[in-house]
Structures are given as structure tokens and as C-alpha cells.
N, C-alpha and C positions, 0 to 999 in steps of 0.2 A: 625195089623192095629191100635193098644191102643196107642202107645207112637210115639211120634211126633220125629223121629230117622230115618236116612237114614242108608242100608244097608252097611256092612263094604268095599264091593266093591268100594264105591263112594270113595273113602279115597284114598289118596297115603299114605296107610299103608310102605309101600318099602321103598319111600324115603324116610320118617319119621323114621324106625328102620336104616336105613343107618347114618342119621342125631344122633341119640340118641348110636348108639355105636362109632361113631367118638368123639362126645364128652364127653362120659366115658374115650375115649383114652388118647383123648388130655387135659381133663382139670379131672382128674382122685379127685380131693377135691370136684367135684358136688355131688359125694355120699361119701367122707369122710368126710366132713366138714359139721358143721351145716350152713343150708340155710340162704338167709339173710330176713329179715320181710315183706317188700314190693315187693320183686320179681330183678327175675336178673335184671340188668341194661340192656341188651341187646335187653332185652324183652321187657322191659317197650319204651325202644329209637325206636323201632322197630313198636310196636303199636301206637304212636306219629306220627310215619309219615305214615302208615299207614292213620288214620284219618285225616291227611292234603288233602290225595286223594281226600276224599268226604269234603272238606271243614271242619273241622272241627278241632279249635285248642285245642290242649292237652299238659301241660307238663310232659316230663318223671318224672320227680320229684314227682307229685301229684297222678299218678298211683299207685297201689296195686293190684298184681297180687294174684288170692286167689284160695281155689277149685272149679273151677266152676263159672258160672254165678253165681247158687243158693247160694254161700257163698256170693256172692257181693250184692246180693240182702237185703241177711238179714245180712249184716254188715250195711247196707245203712239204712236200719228199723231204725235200730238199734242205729243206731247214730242220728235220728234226729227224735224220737218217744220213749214213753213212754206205759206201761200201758194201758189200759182205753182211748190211744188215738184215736183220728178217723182218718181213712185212706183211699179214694177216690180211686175206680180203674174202670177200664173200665169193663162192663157188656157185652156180655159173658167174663169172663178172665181164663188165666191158674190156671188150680186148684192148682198145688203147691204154687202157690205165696196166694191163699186163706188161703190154709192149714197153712203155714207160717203164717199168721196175727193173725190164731188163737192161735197157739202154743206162739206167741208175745202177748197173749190175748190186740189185738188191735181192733176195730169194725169197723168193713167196709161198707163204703159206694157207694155202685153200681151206675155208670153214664154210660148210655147206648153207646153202642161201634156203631157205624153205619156202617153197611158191607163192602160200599166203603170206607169209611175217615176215619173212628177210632175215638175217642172219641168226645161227643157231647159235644161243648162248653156252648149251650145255656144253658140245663141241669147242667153243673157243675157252671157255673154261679148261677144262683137258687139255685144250693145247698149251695154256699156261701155265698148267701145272707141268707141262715135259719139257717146252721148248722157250726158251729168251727169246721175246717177242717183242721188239724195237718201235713198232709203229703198228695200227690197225686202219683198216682204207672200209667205210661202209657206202653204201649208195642206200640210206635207209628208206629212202622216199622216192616209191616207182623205178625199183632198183632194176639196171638195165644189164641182163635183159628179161627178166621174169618177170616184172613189175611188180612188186610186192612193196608195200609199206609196213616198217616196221608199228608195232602199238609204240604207245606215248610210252608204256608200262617200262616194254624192252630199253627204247632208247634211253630210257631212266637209267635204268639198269646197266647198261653199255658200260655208261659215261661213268659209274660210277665205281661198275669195275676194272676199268681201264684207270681212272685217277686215282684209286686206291695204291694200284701199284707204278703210278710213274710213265704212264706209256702214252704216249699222244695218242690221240682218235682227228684225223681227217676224214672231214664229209663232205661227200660229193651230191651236193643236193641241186643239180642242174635241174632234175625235172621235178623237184618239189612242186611249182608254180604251175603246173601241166597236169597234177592231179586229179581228179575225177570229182571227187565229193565236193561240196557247194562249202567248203569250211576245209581253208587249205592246211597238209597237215605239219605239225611244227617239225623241225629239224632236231635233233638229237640236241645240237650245241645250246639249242634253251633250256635242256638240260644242265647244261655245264655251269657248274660253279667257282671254278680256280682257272678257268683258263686253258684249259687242255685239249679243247677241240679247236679245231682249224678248221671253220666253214668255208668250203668253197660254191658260189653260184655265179650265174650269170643272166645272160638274155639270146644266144644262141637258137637254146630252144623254145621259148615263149613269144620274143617280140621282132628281134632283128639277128636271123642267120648270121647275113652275111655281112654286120658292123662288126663281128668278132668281140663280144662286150663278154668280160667276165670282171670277179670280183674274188677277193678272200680277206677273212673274217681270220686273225690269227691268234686272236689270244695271248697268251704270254710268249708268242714264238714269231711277236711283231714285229721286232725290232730286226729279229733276224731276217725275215720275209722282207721288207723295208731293203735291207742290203743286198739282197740275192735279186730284186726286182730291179733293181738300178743297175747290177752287174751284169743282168739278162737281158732287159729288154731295155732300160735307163727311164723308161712311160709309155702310157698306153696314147695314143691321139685323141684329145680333147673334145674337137666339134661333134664326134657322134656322141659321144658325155653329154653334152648338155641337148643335145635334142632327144635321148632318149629320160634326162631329169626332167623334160620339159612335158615329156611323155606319162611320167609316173603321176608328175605334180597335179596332172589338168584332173586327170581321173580319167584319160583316155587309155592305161594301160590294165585297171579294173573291167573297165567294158571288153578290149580286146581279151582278155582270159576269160570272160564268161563264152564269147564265141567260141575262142580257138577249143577253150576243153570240152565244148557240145560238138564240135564239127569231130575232135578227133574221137569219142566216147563212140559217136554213130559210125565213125569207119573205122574201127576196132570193132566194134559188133559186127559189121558189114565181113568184114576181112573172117573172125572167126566163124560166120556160116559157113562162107566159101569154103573153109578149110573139111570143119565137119561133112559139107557137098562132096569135097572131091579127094581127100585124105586118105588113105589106107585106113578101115576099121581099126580102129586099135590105138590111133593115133590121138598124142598127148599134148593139152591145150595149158597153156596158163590162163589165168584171169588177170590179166592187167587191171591195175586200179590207176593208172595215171600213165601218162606217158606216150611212147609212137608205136613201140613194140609189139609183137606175140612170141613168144617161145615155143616152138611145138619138138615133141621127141617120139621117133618113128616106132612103131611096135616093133617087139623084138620076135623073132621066129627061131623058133629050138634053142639051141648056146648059144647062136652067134647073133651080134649088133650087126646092124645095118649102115655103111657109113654115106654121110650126105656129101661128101667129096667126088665125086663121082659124078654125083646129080648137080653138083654144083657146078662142075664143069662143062658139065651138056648144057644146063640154063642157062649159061655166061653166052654158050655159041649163040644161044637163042635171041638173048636179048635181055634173060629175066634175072633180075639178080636177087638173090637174098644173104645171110649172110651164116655161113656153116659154122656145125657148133662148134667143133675144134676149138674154133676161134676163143673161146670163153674159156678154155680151161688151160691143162696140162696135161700132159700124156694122153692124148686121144679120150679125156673121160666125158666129153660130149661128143663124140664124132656122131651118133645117130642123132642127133638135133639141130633141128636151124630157128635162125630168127628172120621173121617178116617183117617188113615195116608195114602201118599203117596211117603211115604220115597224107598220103594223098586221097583224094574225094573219090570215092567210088564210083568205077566205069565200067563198062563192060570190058574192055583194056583189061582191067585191072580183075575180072572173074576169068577172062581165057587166061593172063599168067596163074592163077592159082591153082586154074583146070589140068594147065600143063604141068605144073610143077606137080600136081597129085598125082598124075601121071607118070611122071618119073618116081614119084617116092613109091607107085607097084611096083614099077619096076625095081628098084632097087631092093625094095623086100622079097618080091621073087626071086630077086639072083638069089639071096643069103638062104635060101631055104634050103 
């Protein structure tokens, strides 16, 4: 229950090794030849219109297919950050993208994430009026790990307070496609009008784990991304490109997202009864709108927080992992919170981990009393 991953079941693993030895066949230079820098063209034409669905325009041209979300992420840093810069994200956020700012020794500055909408405007306003703020990081769509989606309203508004003054906005819309609602929702950067967002997605969490497929959308900070992707990595490998184009094209990748987002919708429901069943009274749920996640934050008893450190280290002996809040912030200001995953199908497996982990979270509120 630690990483934010659906089980490999949810995958059309089949059609995808069907798709990946047809195109060894037929185009037999995707593994003799060296790859090209920005990604097949197929690929790239492919995700283009893709994002027309949900509104949102993109040229193939401007795309860079790379490892992963998390290469597009810290190619994006990367090209429009420094050192010593400061960089704005939503509070709770994914730890990797923290751990990433550090490794970038960039300084981050937390804007609290609100459970329903996703980041607070008023708040990052205020910060912009005190602090020189280089770069803004949002997860606006099924933000991990609270899952909230911002309104269209907000993301309007972002983008257009951010290109007022000059500051890039990077989106990490990995689990936009994972959403819940029957009408998936758009990304902030269809918002954008001059260029200033740098969409990053991929296929990680919707189609193929473990092909490592990401992509970024860079806007006027293309050419830069372009040279940082060839100094990084030089290309992504080709043959899974074109059998997951092959995927989008047929209209096998529409089908697989109406299942994947019912199977994960009912074991997010499933996961949060459990929680409610065997939880400490008191204890705080999010409502994911999209995504693998739940966020829960344990009641507090007199002055003192409860921390999940602890229990997190008993779970690990156990077997059960989830993943503590710590993780998410700075200075211990989620240590009473963890996040579940609700990536796998519900089992009875899967109600003893949460029986025992409720277990632990009494305990752990009784010690603090």
C-alpha cells in the first residue's frame, strides 16, 4: 500500500507485448538503429491528439518524449531554474518531486494544497508579494497525494497569474488520465496562452508501468528541454513508442481507461470503508477524485500530534507498507498522516492490512495521550 501503482492485472499487458513484437517485426531498425532525441513521431502525433479530447492544444513538434514523467519533470527544473532558486509547490506534495528540488539544491516553498481544489491561490499570491519565486510545480489533476482537481476557474487563474509576472508554471499531470469523472479533466497548460507552462505526462500510471513512457509539452522553454534531454539521457527507446501509438491510435487506449478508472473508483471506495471500519474515531479521509491514493490524518488527542513513524516501522516488520506523511512535506508538518494506495483489487489480504494498520494508528493515539 507505499507506492501510488495499480496492480499489473489493470494493464492490457497482452495487447501491449502483441503491439511491441509486431513492431520489432515490421520496423526491425527500432532496436538497430539509434533512437531519435525527441521521441518517435508517431508518438508524439499521437499524444497531440490525444490532448485535443480534453481540449487542450499541443504541437507534435514541441513534445519530448523521455523516461518517465519523472525525467520530464526534472528536465522542466531544469531548464527554467537555477541553484539557490526558489520553487513553489503545493503542500501536502509527492515526495519524489521534493526529493528532486533537493538533489537540484533548489528551496521550496510550500502553498497549502486544499483537499477539494488543489492549490490555494490566496496563499500563493502572499507569497508573491514577499518572496522572488523562480518557478511554480502544481499537480492540478488528482493531486498526489490528496487528490483534488483543481476547477478549470483556478487553473485559469494560475496561469495567468504566473505569466503576468514572468514565472514558469510546470505541470505534473501524470494522473490527469486516471480521473474519475466520465469527461476527463483539462490541464491547467490549456490554459496557457504565451507559452509558459511546461506540461509534463506520461503512461506510467494509466497504460504501461513498467515501459517507463513519459512525455513534456515545454512551451517556449523547448529548445532548452531539447538540449538538456540529449545531455541527459541523448533518447528515450523507440519500439515501446510505437506500440503504445499503436495503442492510442486503434482506440484500445480509450477502452482500457474506461476500465482501469471503474476498477480503481471501486477499490478507492472499498479501501475507504475499511479505513472508516477500523480507524481511530476521529480519523481524516480525503475524497480522491482521480488517482491510486487516500490521504488519511490521525486525530489529534490534547496538544500533542500523533506521529506515523513509528507505526510505520512496525507495518514494514509486518509486511504492510504505506507510505508516512513526513514524506509529503517539511519539518515534520504531516508526521500524523499517511497515504494508502488503492492501486490493487480488493481482498481480504487487503481488509486484514488495514485492520492492522487501524490497529496500530490506536495505538499510536493512545501512547500520545
Amino acid at each position: 500500500m507505499d507506492l501510488a501503482v495499480g496492480e499489473p492485472s489493470l494493464y492490457p499487458v497482452d495487447r501491449l507485448s502483441v503491439l511491441l513484437r509486431r513492431s520489432a517485426y515490421q520496423q526491425p531498425d527500432l532496436v538497430g538503429a539509434h533512437a531519435r532525441g525527441a521521441g518517435h513521431p508517431d508518438l508524439r502525433r499521437e499524444i497531440a491528439r490525444q490532448a485535443m479530447q480534453y481540449r487542450c492544444e499541443l504541437a507534435p513538434d514541441e513534445l519530448v518524449v523521455t523516461n518517465g514523467c519523472i525525467e520530464a519533470l526534472n528536465l522542466a527544473l531544469r531548464a527554467v531554474t537555477r541553484p539557490g532558486d526558489v520553487v513553489a509547490v503545493e503542500s501536502p506534495t509527492y515526495f519524489v518531486l521534493l526529493q528532486m528540488l533537493g538533489a537540484l539544491e533548489l528551496r521550496v516553498l510550500p502553498i497549502p494544497c486544499r483537499t477539494g481544489t488543489g492549490m490555494d491561490l490566496d496563499a500563493l499570491k502572499s507569497a508573491l508579494n514577499e518572496t522572488r519565486i523562480n518557478a511554480v510545480v502544481t499537480i492540478a489533476n488528482a493531486n498526489n497525494p490528496v487528490g483534488s482537481i483543481a476547477s478549470d476557474a483556478d487553473k485559469a487563474a494560475l496561469v495567468r497569474l504566473l505569466q503576468a509576472r514572468n514565472i514558469p508554471l510546470i505541470e505534473d499531470d501524470i494522473f490527469g488520465d486516471v480521473c474519475y469523472d466520465e469527461l476527463r479533466p483539462r490541464p491547467a497548460r490549456a490554459f496557457d496562452t504565451s507559452g509558459n507552462v511546461l506540461l509534463c505526462g506520461g503512461f506510467s500510471k494509466s497504460l504501461c508501468p513498467g515501459l517507463r513512457l513519459g512525455w513534456i509539452a515545454a512551451g517556449k522553454f523547448s529548445d532548452k528541454v531539447r538540449a538538456l534531454k540529449y545531455t541527459t539521457s541523448m533518447a528515450t527507446a523507440e519500439l515501446q513508442q510505437t506500440a503504445v501509438a499503436g495503442m492510442l491510435s486503434s482506440g484500445g487506449f480509450a477502452l482500457h481507461l474506461r476500465r482501469l478508472k471503474g476498477a480503481l473508483q471501486d477499490q478507492q471506495s472499498a479501501l475507504r470503508d475499511a479505513v472508516l471500519r477500523h480507524f481511530p474515531e476521529g480519523t481524516e479521509l480525503s475524497h480522491p477524485r482521480g488517482g491510486f491514493v487516500l490521504w488519511l490524518k490521525l486525530p489529534t488527542t490534547g496538544h500533542l500530534r500523533v506521529s506515523t513513524r513509528p507505526m510505520f516501522e512496525q507495518a514494514r516488520t509486518e509486511g504492510i507498507g504505506f507510505a508516512p506523511g513526513h514524506l509529503f512535506g517539511q519539518g515534520g508538518a504531516y508526521d500524523d498522516c499517511l497515504r494508502l494506495n488503492a492501486g490493487y483489487r480488493w481482498t481480504n489480504n487487503q481488509e486484514k492490512a488495514v485492520e492492522r494498520l487501524g490497529a496500530l494508528a490506536r495505538i499510536a493515539v493512545a501512547a500520545s495521550e
